[in-house]
C-alpha positions as a Markdown table, in Angstrom:
| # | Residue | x | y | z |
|---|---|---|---|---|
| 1 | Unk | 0.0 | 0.0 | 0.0 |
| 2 | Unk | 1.5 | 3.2 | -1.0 |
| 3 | Unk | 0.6 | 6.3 | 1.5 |
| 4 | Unk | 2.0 | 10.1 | 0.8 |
| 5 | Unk | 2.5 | 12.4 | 3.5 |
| 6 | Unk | 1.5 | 15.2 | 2.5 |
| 7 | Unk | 0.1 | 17.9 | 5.3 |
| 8 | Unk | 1.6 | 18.7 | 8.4 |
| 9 | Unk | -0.3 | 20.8 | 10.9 |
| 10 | Unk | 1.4 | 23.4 | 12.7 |
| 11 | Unk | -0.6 | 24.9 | 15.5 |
| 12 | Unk | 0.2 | 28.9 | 16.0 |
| 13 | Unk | -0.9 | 31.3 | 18.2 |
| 14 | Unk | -1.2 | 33.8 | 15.6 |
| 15 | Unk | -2.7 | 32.9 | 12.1 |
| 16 | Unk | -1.9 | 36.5 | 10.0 |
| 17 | Unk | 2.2 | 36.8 | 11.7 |
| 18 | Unk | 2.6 | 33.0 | 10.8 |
| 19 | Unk | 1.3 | 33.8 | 7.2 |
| 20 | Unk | 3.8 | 36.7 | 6.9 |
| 21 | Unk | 6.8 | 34.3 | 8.4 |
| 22 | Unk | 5.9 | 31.2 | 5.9 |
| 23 | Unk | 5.7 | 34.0 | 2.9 |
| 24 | Unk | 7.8 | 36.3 | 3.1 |
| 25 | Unk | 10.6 | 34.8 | 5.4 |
| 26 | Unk | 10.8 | 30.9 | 4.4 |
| 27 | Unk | 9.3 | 32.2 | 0.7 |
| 28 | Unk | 6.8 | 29.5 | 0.8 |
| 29 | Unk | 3.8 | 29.8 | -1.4 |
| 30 | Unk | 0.3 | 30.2 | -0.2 |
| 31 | Unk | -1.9 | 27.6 | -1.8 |
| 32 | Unk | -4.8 | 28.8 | -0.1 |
| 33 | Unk | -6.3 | 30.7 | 3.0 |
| 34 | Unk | -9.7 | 29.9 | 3.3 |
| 35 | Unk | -13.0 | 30.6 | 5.8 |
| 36 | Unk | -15.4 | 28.1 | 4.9 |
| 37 | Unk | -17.4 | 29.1 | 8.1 |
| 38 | Unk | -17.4 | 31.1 | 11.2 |
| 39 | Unk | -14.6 | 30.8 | 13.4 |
| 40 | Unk | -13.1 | 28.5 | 10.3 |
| 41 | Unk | -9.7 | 29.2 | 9.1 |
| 42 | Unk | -7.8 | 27.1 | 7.1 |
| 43 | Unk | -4.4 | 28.1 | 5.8 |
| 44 | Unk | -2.0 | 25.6 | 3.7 |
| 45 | Unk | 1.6 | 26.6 | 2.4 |
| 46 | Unk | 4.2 | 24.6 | 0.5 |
| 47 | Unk | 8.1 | 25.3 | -0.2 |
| 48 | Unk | 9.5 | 24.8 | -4.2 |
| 49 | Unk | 9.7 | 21.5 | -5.0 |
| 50 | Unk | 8.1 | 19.5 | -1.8 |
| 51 | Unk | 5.2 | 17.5 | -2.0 |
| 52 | Unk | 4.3 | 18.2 | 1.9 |
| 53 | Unk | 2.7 | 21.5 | 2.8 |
| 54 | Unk | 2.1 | 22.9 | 6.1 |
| 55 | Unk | -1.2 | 23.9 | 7.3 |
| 56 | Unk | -2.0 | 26.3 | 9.6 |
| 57 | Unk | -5.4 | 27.6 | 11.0 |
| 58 | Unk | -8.5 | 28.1 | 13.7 |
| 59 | Unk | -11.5 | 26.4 | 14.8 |
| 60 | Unk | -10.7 | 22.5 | 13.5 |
| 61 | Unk | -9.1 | 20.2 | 16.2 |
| 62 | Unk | -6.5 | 19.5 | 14.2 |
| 63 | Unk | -5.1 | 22.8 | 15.1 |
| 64 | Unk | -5.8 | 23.0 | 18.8 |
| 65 | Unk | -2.2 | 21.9 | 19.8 |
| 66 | Unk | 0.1 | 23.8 | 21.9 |
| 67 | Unk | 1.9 | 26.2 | 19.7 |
| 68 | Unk | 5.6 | 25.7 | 19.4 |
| 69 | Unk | 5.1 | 22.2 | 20.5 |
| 70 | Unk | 6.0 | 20.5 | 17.0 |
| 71 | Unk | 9.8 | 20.0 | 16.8 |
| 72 | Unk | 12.4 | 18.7 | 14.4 |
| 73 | Unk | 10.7 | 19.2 | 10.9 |
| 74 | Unk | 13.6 | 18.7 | 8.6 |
| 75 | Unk | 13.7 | 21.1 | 5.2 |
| 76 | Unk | 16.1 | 19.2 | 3.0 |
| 77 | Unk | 18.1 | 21.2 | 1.0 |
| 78 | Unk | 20.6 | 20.9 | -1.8 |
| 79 | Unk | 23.4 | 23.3 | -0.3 |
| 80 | Unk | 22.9 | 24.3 | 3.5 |
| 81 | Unk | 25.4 | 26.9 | 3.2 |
| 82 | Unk | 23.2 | 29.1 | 0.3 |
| 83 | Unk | 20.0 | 28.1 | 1.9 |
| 84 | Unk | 21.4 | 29.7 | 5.6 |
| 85 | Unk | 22.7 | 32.3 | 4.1 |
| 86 | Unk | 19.2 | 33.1 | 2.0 |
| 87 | Unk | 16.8 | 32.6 | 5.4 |
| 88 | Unk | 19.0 | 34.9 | 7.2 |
| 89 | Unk | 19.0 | 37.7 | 4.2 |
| 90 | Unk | 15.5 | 37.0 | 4.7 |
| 91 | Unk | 15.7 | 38.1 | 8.7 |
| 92 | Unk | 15.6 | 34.4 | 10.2 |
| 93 | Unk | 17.6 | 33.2 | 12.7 |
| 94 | Unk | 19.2 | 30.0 | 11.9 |
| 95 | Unk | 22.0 | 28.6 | 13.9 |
| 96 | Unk | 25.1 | 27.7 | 13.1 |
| 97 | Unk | 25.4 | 24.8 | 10.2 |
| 98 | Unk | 26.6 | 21.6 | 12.6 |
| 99 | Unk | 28.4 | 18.8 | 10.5 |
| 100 | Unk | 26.8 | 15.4 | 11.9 |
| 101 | Unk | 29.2 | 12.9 | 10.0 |
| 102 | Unk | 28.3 | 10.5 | 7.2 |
| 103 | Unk | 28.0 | 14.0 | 4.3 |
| 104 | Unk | 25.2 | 15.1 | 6.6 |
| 105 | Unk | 25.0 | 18.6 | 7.6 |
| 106 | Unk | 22.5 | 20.9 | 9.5 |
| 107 | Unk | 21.2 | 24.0 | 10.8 |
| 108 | Unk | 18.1 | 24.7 | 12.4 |
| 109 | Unk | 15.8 | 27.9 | 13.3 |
| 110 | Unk | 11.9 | 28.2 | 15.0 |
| 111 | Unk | 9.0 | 29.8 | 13.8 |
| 112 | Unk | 7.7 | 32.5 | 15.5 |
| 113 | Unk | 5.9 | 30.3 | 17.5 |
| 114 | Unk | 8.7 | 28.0 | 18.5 |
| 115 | Unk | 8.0 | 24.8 | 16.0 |
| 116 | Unk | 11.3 | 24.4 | 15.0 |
| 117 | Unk | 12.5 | 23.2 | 11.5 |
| 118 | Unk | 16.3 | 21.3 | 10.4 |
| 119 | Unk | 17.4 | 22.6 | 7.1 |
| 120 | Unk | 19.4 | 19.4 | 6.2 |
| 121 | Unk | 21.9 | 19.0 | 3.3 |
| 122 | Unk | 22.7 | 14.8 | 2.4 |
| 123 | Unk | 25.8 | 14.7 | 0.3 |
| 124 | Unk | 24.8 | 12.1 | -1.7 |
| 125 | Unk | 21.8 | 13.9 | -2.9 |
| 126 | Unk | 23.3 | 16.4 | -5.0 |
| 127 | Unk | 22.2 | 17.8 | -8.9 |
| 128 | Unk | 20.1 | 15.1 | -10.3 |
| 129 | Unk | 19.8 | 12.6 | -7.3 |
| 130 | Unk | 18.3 | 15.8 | -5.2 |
């Protein structure tokens, strides 16, 4: 059986400064912010090239988590040292890049909420193979 992951809920305290720090920080797209009823809010972004999006939002369970309580979602990227270097341009701080052995490299940073993110760069998945 073949399953796709391909939504991650985030909860945040604060729906329009999470929109602003998806956009124009990480440079996600918006696919869609919606109200389908009162008290409703459904927002979904996705970065170049994944095929997960994060969604963020109000009044549905699924976003009645603690915000900043999501840890550890790794952004894979093909060099860690341009994508650092773009996030912070962009006014995010990411910590220093930490070489973890075996052509595996890292740096992380938090939303404004505290979910924190792994920007991870794999050696072997370079050019084509990324």
């Amino acid at each position: 059986m073949q399953m796709k992951l391909e939504l991650i809920p985030l909860p945040v305290s604060d729906v329009d400064g999470a929109v602003a720090f998806y956009t124009d920080k990480l440079g996600f797209t918006k696919d869609f912010d919606v109200q389908p009823s009162d008290g409703v809010r459904v927002v979904q972004f996705t970065s170049e090239g994944s095929g997960c999006s994060i969604g963020i939002g109000t009044g549905l369970d699924v976003y009645a988590g603690q915000p900043g309580s999501v840890r550890g979602l790794h952004l894979v990227v093909e060099d860690i040292t341009e994508a650092r270097a773009e996030l912070v341009r962009r006014g995010v701080e990411v910590g220093e890049i930490h070489d973890f052995g075996g052509g595996v490299r890292g740096a992380n940073f938090a939303d404004p909420d505290g979910n924190t993110f792994e920007l991870q760069e794999m050696a072997w998945r370079k050019g084509a193979k990324y």
